[in-house]
C-alpha positions in Angstrom: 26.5 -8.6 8.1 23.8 -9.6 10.7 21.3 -12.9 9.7 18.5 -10.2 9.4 20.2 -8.2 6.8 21.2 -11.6 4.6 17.1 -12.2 4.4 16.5 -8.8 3.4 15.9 -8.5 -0.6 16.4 -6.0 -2.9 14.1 -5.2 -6.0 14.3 -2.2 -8.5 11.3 -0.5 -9.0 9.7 2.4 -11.6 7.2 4.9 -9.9 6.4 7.8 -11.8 9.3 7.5 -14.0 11.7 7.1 -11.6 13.6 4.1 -10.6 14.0 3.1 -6.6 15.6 0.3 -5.1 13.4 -1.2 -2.1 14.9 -2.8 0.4 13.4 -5.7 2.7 11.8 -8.8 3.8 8.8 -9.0 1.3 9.2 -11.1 -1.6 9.6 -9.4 -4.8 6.5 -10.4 -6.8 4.7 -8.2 -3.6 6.9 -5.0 -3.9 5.9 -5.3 -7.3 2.8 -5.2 -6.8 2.6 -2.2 -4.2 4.8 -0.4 -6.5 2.5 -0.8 -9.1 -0.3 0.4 -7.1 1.7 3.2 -6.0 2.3 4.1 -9.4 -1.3 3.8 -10.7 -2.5 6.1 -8.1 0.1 8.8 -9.1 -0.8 8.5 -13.0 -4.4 9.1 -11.9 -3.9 11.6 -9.6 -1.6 13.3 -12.0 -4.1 13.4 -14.9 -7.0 15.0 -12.5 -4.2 17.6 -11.8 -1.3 17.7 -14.2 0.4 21.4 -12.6 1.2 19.2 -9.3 5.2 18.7 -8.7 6.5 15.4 -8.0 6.5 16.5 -4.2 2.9 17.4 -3.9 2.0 14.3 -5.9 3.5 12.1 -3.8 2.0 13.9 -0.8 -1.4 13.4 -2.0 -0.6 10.0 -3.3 -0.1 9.1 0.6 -3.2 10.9 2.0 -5.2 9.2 -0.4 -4.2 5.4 0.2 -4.2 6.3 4.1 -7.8 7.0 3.2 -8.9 4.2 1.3 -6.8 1.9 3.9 -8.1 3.4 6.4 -11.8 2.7 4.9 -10.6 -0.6 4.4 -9.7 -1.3 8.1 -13.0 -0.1 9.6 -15.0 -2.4 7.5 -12.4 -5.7 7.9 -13.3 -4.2 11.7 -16.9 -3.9 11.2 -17.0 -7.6 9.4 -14.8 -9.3 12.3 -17.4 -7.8 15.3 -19.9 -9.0 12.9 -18.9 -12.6 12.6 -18.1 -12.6 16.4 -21.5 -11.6 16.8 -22.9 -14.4 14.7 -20.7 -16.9 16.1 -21.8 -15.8 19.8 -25.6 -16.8 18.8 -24.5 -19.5 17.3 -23.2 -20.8 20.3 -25.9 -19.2 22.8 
């Protein structure tokens, strides 16, 4: 078994009822956390439409947190070219 593999962790997780073993270097308390989020998002997408199968839920679980992170990631880029901005005058 290679070093990389030996760091690699494995948690057990519960999304949408079902239990899934994630593999890698994060540590626990994190994939926790993003399965939890994961999870949330489901449940709520779920109750706005209860007819969806698991595979269309999941599909629109992922189109919806690539659109709030991508939201996320103009604005962090937005803030950045901001502060460089400010810390240009600053200095000029």
């Amino acid at each position: 078994m290679s070093q990389s593999d030996q760091e690699k962790k494995r948690i057990t997780v519960e999304i949408n009822k079902r239990s899934y073993t994630i593999v890698g270097h994060e540590e626990p308390h994190h994939i926790r956390m993003v399965s939890s989020l994961v999870d949330q998002k489901m449940r709520e997408i779920h109750e706005a439409n209860p007819s969806l199968d698991t595979a269309k839920l999941a599909v629109l679980t992922a189109v919806n947190t690539m659109n709030e992170y991508m939201k996320l990631k103009e604005e962090c880029t937005e803030l950045m070219n901001y502060i460089e901005k400010k810390e240009k005058e600053d200095r000029g």
